[in-house]
C-alpha positions in Angstrom: -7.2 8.6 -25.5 -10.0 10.3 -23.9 -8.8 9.5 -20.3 -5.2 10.8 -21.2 -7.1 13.8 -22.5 -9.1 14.2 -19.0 -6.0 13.9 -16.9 -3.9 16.2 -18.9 -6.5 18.9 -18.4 -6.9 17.6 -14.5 -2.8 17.8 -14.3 -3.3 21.7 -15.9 -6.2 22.4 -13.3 -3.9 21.2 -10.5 -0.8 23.8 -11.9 -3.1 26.5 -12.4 -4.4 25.9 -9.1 -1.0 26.1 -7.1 0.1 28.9 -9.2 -2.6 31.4 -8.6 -2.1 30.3 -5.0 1.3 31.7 -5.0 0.6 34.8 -6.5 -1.6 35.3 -4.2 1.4 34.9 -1.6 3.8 37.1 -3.5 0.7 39.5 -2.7 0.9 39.2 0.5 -2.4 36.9 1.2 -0.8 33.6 1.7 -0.1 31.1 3.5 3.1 29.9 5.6 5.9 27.7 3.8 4.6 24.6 5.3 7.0 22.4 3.5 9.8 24.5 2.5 9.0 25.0 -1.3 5.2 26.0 -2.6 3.7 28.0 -0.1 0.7 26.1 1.7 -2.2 26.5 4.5 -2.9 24.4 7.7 -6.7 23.0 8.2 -6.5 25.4 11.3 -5.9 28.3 9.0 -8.9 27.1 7.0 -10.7 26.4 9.4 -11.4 30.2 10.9 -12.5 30.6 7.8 -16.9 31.3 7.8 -17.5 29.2 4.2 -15.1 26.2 5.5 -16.9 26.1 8.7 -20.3 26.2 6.9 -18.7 23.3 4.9 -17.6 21.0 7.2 -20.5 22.2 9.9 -18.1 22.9 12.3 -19.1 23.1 15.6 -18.1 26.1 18.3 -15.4 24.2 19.9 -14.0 23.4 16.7 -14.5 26.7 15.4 -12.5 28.5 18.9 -9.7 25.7 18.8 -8.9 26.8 15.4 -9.2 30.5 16.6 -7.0 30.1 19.3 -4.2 27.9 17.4 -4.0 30.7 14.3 -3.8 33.2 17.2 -0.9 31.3 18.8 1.1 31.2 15.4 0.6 34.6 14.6 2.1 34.9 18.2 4.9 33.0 17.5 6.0 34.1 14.2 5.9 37.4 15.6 8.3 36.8 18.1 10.6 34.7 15.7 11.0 37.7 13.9 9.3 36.6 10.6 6.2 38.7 11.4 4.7 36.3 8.5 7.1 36.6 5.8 9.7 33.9 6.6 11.8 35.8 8.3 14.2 34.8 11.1 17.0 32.8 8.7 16.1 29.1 7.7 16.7 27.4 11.5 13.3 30.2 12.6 11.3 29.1 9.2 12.3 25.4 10.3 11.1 25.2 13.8 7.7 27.6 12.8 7.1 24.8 10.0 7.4 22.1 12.4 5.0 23.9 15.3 2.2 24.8 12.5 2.5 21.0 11.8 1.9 20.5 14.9 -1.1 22.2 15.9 -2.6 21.1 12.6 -2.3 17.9 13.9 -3.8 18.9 17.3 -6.4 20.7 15.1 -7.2 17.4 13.1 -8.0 15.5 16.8 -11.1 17.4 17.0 -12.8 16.5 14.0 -14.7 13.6 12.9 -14.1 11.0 10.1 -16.2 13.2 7.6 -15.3 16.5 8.4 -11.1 15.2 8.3 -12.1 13.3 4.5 -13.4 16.6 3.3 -10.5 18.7 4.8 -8.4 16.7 2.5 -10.0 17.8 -0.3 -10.2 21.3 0.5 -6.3 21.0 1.3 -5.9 19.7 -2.0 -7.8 22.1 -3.4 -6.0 25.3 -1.6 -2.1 24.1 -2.4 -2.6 22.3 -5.2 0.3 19.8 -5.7 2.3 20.9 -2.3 -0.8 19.2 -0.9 1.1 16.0 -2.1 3.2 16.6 0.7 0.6 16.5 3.7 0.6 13.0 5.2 -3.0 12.7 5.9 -3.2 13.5 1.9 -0.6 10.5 1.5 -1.9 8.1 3.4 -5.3 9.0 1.9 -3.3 8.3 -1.4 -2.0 5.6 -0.5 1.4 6.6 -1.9 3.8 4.5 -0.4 6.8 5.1 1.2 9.1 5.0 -1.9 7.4 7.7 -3.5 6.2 9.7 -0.6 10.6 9.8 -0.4 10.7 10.6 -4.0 8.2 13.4 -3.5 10.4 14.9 -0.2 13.7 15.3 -2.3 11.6 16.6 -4.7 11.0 19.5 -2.4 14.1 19.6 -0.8 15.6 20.7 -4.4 12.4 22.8 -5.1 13.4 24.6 -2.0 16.7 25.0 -2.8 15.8 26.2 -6.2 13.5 28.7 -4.5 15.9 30.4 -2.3 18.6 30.7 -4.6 15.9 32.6 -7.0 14.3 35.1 -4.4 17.8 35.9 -3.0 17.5 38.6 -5.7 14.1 39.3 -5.4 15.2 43.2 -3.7 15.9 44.0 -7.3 12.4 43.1 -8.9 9.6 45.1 -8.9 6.2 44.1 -6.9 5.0 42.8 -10.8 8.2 41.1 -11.7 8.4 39.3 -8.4 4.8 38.1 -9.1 5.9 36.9 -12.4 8.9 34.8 -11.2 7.2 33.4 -8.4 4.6 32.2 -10.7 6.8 30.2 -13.4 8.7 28.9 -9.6 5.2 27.4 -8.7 4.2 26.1 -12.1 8.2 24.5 -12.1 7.7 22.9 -8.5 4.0 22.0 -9.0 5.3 20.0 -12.4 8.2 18.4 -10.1 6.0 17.2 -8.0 3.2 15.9 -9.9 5.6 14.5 -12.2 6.5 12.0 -10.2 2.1 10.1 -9.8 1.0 8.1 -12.2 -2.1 9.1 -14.6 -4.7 7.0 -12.2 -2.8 8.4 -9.0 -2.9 12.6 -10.7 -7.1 11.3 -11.1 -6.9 9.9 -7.6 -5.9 13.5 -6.7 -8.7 15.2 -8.4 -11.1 12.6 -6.8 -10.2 13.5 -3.3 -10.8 17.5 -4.0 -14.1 16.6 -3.8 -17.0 19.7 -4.1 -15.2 23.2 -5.6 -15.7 25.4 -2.8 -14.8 28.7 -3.1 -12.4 30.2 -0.3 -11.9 33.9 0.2 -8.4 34.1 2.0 -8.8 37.2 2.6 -9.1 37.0 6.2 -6.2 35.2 6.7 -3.9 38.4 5.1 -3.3 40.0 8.7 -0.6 37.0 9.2 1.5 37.6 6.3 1.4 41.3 7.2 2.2 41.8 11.2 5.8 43.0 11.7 
């Protein structure tokens, strides 16, 4: 009973986690749609961040690669059109999803074992159950194929869901579409970790590893350029 206990609050931490995430997005301070649904950062995003790279002792090659990849995406989104905010029609948001994959994954060739173990966790803890979706989180995970699928269509109808409901999002105010994007998230977030089993959701909460506190401040700019 006390285990069930633990996890329901863990499962809780994880929604709450995801959710203030997305407010923060409806803000304007967050991240990319990295998998179509919840709203999520790359470790190169992260990574230009001073408290992560204090974290992780990143070193200045590190530090300048991720530099220079955040720069590039701000460079392409801009030219896409989205300026940040997922603009561009859903082929534009597609193709910017797949680059920022991408250079992640260029990103994660510069690190070492430790420094790509604890960028798991801090993944985890920035996008909460999206992070479910990250394939280094999977494999980490140990999910499986069957339910790694599981977990895709989960998203694919979370991101259907989503832009159905912001397709009147011109009528709401700045508060209301703060509101509605925050029962979205807590919906998705529960789709998603609706589908792990109570030792995999604690398996989760292992791999977050340290709290760290992350001020995305910095990171704003890229939501904001036009």
């Amino acid at each position: 009973m006390l285990l069930v206990r633990q996890l329901s609050w863990a499962f809780c931490g994880l929604l709450i986690c995801a959710t203030s995430a997305e407010v923060t997005y409806a803000q304007g301070g967050g991240g990319r749609g990295g998998y179509g649904g919840q709203q999520s950062r790359t470790r190169f995003e992260l990574a230009t961040l001073p408290e992560v790279q204090s974290d992780l002792k990143l070193n200045d090659e590190q530090k300048k690669f991720a530099t220079d990849q955040l720069a590039k995406m701000r460079e392409k989104r801009a030219a896409a059109g989205g300026g940040g905010g997922g603009g561009g029609g859903q082929s534009a948001r597609t193709e910017m999803a797949k680059m920022s994959a991408e250079m992640d994954a260029a990103f994660v060739g510069k690190l070492d074992e430790a420094q790509k173990s604890r960028f798991n966790g801090l993944i985890a803890q920035v996008n909460g159950a999206s992070a479910l979706l990250d394939p280094a989180i999977a494999k980490a995970m140990d999910l499986g194929d069957e339910l790694v699928g599981k977990l895709k269509s989960a998203n694919d109808s979370n991101q259907s869901a989503r832009r159905e409901a912001m397709s009147g999002f011109q009528d709401k105010s700045p508060e209301q579409r703060t509101e509605a994007i925050a029962k979205l998230t807590a919906s998705e977030s529960k789709s998603l970790m609706g589908l792990l089993s109570e030792a995999q959701v604690k398996k989760l909460e292992t791999l977050k590893g340290a709290a760290l506190t992350i001020d995305q401040t910095p990171l704003r700019p890229a939501r904001r350029a036009q």
